[in-house]
N, C-alpha and C positions, 0 to 999 in steps of 0.2 A: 689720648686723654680727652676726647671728643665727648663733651657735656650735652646729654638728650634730655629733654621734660618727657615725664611719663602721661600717656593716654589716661586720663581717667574717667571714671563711673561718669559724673555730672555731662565730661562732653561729649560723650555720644548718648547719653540716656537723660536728657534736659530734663525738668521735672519729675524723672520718676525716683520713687521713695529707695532708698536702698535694702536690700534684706539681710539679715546674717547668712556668712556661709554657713551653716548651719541646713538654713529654707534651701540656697540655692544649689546645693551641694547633696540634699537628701536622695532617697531612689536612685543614686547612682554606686554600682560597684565600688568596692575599697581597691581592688587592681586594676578597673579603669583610668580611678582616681589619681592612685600612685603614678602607675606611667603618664598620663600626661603631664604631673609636675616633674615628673624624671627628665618628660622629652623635652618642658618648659629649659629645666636647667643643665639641656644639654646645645641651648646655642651658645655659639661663640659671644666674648664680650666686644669683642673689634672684631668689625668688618661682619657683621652677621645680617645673612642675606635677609631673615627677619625682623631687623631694624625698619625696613621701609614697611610704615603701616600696610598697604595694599597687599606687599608678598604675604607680611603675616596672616591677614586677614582671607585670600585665596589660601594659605597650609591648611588654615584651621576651619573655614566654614565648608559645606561640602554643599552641592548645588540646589538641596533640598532647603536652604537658609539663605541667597542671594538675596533677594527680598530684604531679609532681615541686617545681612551684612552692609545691604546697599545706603538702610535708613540710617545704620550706625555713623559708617563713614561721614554718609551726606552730614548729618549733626556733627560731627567731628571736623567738617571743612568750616563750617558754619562759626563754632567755636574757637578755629582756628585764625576763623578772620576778625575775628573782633579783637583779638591777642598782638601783640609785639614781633611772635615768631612765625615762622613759617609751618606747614605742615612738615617738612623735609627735620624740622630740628625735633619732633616726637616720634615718639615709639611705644609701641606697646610691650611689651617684653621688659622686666626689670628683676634684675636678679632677685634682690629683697622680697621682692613677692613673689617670686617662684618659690625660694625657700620656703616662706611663711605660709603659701598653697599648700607643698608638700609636708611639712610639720603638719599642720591644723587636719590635714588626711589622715595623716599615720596616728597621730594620738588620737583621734575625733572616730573616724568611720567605723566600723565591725566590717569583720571580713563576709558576720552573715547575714549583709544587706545584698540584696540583688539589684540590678537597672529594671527599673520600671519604668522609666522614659524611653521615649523615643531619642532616634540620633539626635534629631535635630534643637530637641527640648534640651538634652546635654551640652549641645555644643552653645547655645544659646544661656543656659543658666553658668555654667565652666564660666564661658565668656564675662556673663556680670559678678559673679567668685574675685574673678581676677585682676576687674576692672577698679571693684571694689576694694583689691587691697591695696592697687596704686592708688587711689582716691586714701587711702590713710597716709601711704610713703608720701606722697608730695603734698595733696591740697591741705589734707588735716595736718602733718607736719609742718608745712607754712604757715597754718593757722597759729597753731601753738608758740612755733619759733617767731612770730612776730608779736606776740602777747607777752612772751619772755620777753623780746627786744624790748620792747614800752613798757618793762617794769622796770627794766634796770636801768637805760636813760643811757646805756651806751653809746656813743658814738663809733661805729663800727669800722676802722680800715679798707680797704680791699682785701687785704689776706686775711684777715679778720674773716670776713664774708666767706672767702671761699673757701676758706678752712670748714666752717659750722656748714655750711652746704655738700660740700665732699668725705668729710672725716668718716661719719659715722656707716660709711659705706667704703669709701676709698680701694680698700685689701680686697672686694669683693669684686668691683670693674675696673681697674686697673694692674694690668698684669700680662705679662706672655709665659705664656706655657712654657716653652722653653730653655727660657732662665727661671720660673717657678722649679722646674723639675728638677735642671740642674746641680744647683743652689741646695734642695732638699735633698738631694742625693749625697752630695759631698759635703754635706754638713751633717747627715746621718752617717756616714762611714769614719769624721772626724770625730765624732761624740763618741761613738762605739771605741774610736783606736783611745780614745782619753779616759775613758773609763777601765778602758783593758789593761789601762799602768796603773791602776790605784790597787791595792790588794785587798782594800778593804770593800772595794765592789764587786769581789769576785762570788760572794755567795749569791747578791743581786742576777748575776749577768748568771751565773748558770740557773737560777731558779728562773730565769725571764727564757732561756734557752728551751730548759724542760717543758716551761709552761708551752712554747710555741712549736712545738717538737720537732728543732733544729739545735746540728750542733753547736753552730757558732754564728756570729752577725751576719758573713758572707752568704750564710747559707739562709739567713732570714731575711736579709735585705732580697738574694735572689727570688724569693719565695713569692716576696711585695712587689718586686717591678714584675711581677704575674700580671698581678691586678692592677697596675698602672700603665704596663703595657697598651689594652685594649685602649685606654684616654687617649693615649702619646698619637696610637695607630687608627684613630676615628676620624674617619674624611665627610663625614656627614653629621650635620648641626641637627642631632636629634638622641633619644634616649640608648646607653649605651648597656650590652648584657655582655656576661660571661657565664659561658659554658663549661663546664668542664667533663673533661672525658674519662681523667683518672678520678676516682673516687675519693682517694688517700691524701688530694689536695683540701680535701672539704671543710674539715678539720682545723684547719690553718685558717681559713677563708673564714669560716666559721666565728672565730674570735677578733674578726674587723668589722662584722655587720651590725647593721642595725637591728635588734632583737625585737618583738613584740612587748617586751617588758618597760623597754625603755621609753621613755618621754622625752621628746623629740621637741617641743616646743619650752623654750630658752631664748632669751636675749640672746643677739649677736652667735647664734647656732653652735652653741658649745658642743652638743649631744654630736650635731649632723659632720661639727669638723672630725669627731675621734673616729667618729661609724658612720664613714659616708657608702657604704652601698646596704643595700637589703636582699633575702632572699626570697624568689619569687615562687622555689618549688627546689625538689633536693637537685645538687649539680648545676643550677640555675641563681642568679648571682642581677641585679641590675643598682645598675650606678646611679648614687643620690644627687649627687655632686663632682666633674669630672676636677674642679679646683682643688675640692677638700680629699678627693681623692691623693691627688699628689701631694697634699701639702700634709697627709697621714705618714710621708716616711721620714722626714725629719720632726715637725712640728708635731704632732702625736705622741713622736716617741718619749718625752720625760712623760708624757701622762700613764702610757702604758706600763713604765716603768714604773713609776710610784704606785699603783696599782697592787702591782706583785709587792714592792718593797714593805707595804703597809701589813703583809698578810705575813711575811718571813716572822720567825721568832725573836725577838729585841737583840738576843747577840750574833743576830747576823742583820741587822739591819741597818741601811747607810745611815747614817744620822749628817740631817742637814741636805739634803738631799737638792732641797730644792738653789737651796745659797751654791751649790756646789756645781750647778747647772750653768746658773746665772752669773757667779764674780768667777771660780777658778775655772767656767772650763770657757764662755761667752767674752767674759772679759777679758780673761787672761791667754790661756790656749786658743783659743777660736782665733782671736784676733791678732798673739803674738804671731803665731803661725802666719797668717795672711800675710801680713808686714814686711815681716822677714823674707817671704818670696818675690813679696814686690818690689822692695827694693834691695833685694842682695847682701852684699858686702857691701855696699857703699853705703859714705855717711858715715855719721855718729848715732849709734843705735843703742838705744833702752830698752829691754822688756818690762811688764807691769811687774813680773817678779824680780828684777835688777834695778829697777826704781822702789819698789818695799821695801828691801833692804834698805837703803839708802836713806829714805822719810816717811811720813807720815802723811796721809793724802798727796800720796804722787799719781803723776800723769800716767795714764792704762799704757800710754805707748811716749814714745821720743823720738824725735828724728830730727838732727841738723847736718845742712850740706853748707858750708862755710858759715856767711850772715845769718841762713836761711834757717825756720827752726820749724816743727809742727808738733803742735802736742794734742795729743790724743786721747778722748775721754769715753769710753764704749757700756751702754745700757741696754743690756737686756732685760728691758720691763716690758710690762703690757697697761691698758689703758681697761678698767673698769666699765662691764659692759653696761652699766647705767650709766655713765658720763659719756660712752663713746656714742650711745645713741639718743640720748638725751637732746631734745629742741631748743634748749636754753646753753644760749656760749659760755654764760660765766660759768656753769656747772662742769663744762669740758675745759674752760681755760683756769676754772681751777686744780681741775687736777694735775694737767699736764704740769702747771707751777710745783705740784706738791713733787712729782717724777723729775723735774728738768730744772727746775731751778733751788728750790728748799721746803724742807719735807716741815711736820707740824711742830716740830722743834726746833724749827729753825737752822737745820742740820742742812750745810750745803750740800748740792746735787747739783749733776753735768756744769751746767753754765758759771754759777759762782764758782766751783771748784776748779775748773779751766780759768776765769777772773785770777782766782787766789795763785795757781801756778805761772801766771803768766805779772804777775806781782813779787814772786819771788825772782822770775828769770828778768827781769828789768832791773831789779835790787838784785843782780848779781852773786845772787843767795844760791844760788839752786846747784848742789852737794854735786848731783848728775853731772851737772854740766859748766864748772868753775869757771871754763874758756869762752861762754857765750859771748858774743860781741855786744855787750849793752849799748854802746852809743848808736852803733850802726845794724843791730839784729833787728831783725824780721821776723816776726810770730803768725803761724797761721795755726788758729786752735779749728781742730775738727770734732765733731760728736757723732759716733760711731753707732747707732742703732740697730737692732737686731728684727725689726716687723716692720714689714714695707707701710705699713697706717702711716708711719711717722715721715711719709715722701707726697702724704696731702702735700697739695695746691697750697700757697699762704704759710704754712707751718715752720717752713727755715727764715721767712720775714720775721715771724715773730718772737720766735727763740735770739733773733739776731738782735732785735728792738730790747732783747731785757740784757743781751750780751754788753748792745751798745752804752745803756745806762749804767751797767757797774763799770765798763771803762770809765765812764765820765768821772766816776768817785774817784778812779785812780789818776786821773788827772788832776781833780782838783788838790789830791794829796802831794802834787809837787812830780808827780810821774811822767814821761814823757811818751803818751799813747799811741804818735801817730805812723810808731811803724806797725801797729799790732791789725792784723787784717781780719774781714767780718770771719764770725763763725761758719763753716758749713754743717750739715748735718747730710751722710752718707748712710746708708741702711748695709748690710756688711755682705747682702747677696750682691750687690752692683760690685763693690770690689772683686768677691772673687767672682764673678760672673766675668768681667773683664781684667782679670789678674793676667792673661798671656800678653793685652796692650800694651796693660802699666809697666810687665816687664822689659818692654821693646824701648828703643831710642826714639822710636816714634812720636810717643806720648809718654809726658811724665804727670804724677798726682799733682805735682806741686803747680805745673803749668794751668790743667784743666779747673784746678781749683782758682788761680785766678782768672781767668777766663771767664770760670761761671758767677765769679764774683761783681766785674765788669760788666758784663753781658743782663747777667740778673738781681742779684741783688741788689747793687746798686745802680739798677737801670730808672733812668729819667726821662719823662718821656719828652721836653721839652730840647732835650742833646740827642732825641734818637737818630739814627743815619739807616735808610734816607725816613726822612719826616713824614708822619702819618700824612694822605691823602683827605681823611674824613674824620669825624668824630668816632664813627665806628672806628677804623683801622686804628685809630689811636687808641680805642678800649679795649682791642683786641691783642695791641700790644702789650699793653698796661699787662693785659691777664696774664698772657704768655711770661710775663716777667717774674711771675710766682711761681714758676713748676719748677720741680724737685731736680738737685742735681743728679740724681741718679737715670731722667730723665732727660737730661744734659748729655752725659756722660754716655747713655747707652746707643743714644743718637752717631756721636762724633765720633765714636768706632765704627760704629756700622757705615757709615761716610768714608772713613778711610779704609775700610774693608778689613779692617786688623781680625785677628783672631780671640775667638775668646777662649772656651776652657775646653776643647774636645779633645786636644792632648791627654789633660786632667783624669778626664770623664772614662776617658777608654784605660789608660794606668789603673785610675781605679776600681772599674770595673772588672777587668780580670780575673782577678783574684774570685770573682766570684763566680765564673764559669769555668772551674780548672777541667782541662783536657781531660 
């Protein structure tokens, strides 16, 4: 979760005017162009040996431009010394603008332009292209984001801060491959098995079958970890292709690319997440995005789906489609499932469909081991890609309110609604669970989210800060709040990504959640152990005290070396390679 400032236009090109990509992008090839924003977005986001300006700048100039590289740099040290950071904390390379390179090519260039430049004229114009759209990601985004700050007269938190500095990118540098993969694997093969028990999906699922010309999911998922394959298996931080040999694959492939038709340039890369690769010639395949690639077998698939569903005739069409994604299979399946494996037989357990019965706005999930009680609130939403990229906080902090705490009607959401349950199980009201121990129980409410965005930096301080104030109401109503513990907020790949821990005696949910509560939430810096050394160390703690539990969590197995889901993964995999 290493935070880098991006290289920009101004600091290595001091006084010179900027031009549109447009000027600096002309006379060159549309396949030139393409691969190198492919090869852009195919470093690593950790640990990428092109992080250190110097290696990037030896990949990319060739020795006919040292000269020019050398002047870059020198201005870029120059720049760097009049600054707070070091050169070690910049980079040139930023996903955002790799992406936004690669859109503005594909929509922008004709394929019947030629290179009229020279190498070196390309690598030098590329260069200021790229330079120029980190010069928008950061310095003009600073701009703006500070013109919003001094209108609205906020005073800003720390999580505050690093929430509007991380959010509108977060999902994009923040991640590892291989719980990205996972997670979308076994959460595309659980959607599939939950749709496969409704009957009234079954016209859906065979017309989505036909259209992909496979018989069934196992045979379509095996079809996609084709193409995901080559990511998983790439030992080199550069632009990735697939080849193919059989022809009869092409077909298939066919209907996940990026087409010429399509327009590619979109807030927050809706087009580039559903069709992250393009073809470069027939049997020939090269990868847009290795992220959006993997995040195409789960996260793609209700789009795909809807797709087909839109185009069936009305009496075979699922009605509700999208509610049916999001409460019964996210909130309800996705999440009883998980639960249920994690913690067994043990306990006193509810499902969200065993609590409906029961009332009216009940808890998604229930879980009490004597005193001990957690209730469970799980939102499969997304965040509006004008808010989520948006320079002004109140624009993002309003909406998150409208998602997580109460919609424009005033219609509770996650936090009041966990408040209001957790109102009832005090007042000894709660149908569920008649035996709770009011004098002496323990409440630990969790919010269960489905998109890693919601594991920004800041984000569970602040959800916790609106949690904290409706407690306050239920105290001053004569309620006794002080066993009821902060909120956490879990993203639902971290569980099942380490569901084989939680199952072990090792580790329990209920422990690591206080833990993280202790540790982070309510970390002080003035009781740290041992006490910051410096003012830095002490701001460095401060920060470290806002990252996400799932961040917590994925750490403190990897420490105890537990297992996570490869048991899982190979079970479920089978089925799709029968003998």
């Amino acid at each position: 979760m290493q935070f880098k400032l991006g290289v920009t236009f101004e600091a290595c090109f001091p006084g010179e005017d900027r031009k549109s990509l447009n000027e600096y992008l002309s006379a060159i090839s549309r396949d030139t162009l393409l691969k190198t924003g492919s090869h852009f977005l195919g470093f690593n986001t950790e640990k990428s040996r092109y992080s250190d300006v110097i290696s990037f700048m030896n990949m990319f100039f060739s020795k006919g431009n040292q000269n020019f590289a050398n002047n870059a740099y020198q201005n870029l040290l120059n720049y760097v010394a009049q600054a707070e950071y070091a050169i070690a904390d910049y980079e040139i390379p930023y996903v955002g603008s790799s992406l936004l390179f690669f859109e503005y090519v594909f929509d922008n260039v004709s394929e019947d332009i030629e290179t009229e430049k020279t190498n070196e004229e390309m690598e030098q114009d590329i260069f200021k292209a790229y330079l120029n759209l980190n010069q928008i990601a950061f310095t003009d985004r600073g701009i703006a984001q500070k013109e919003a700050d001094e209108k609205s007269g906020i005073q800003f938190t720390p999580a505050q801060v690093l929430l509007m500095l991380q959010f509108h990118n977060y999902d994009l540098t923040n991640y590892r491959t291989d719980k990205v993969f996972t997670c979308q694997f076994l959460r595309a093969i659980s959607y599939f098995e939950f749709l496969s028990g409704i009957e009234q999906c079954a016209p859906l699922l065979n017309a989505f079958y036909k259209y992909y010309g496979v018989e069934n999911y196992n045979e379509y998922l095996r079809r996609l970890l084709g193409i995901t394959h080559s990511v998983l298996m790439k030992d080199k931080e550069t632009h990735t292709e697939i080849h193919l040999e059989d022809p009869s694959h092409e077909d298939f492939i066919d209907k996940h690319i990026l087409s010429p038709d399509d327009i590619a340039s979109e807030l927050d890369f809706v087009t580039l997440r559903s069709k992250p690769l393009y073809k470069i010639e027939d049997l020939r395949y090269r990868i847009i995005s290795p992220l959006f690639v993997i995040e195409m077998i789960y996260n793609g698939l209700y789009f795909r789906l809807k797709l087909i569903n839109d185009k069936l005739p009305d009496d075979q069409k699922v009605k509700g489609l999208y509610g049916l994604k999001t409460y019964e299979y996210s909130e309800q399946y996705a999440l009883d499932t998980i639960l249920k494996e994690i913690f067994g037989n043990r306990y006193v357990q509810k499902s969200g469909k065993e609590l409906d019965q029961v009332m009216n706005s009940a808890p998604d999930y229930y879980v009490r081991n004597g005193k001990r009680s957690m209730l469970f609130e799980s939102k499969d939403i997304l965040i509006s890609k004008e808010s989520k990229t948006s320079p002004d906080y109140k624009v993002l902090n309003d909406e998150l309110r409208l998602k997580l705490f109460e919609n424009e009607k005033s219609k509770p959401k996650a936090v009041r609604q966990l408040v209001a349950n957790i109102e009832i199980l005090l007042k000894g009201e709660a149908a569920y669970d008649p035996i709770f121990p009011t004098k002496r129980g323990i409440i630990r409410p969790v919010l269960v989210v489905h998109y890693r965005m919601f594991n920004t930096a800041g984000m569970n301080s602040i959800v916790n800060s609106w949690f904290k104030d409706e407690l306050t109401k239920l105290e001053k109503s004569g309620l006794d709040v002080s066993r009821v513990q902060d909120i956490v907020i879990i993203d639902i790949d971290t569980l099942m990504f380490n569901k084989e821990a939680l199952q072990s005696k090792k580790i329990q949910l209920w422990d690591v959640l206080m833990e993280y509560q202790e540790d982070y939430l309510r970390f002080e810096l003035s009781k740290a152990k041992p006490k910051p050394r410096s003012e830095e160390e002490g701001i460095a703690m401060l920060k470290s005290s806002y990252k996400p539990f799932s961040f917590f969590l994925d750490n403190k197995v990897e420490k105890f070396k537990l297992t996570r889901t490869p048991r899982e993964l190979l079970e479920k995999a089978a089925p799709l390679f029968p003998k």
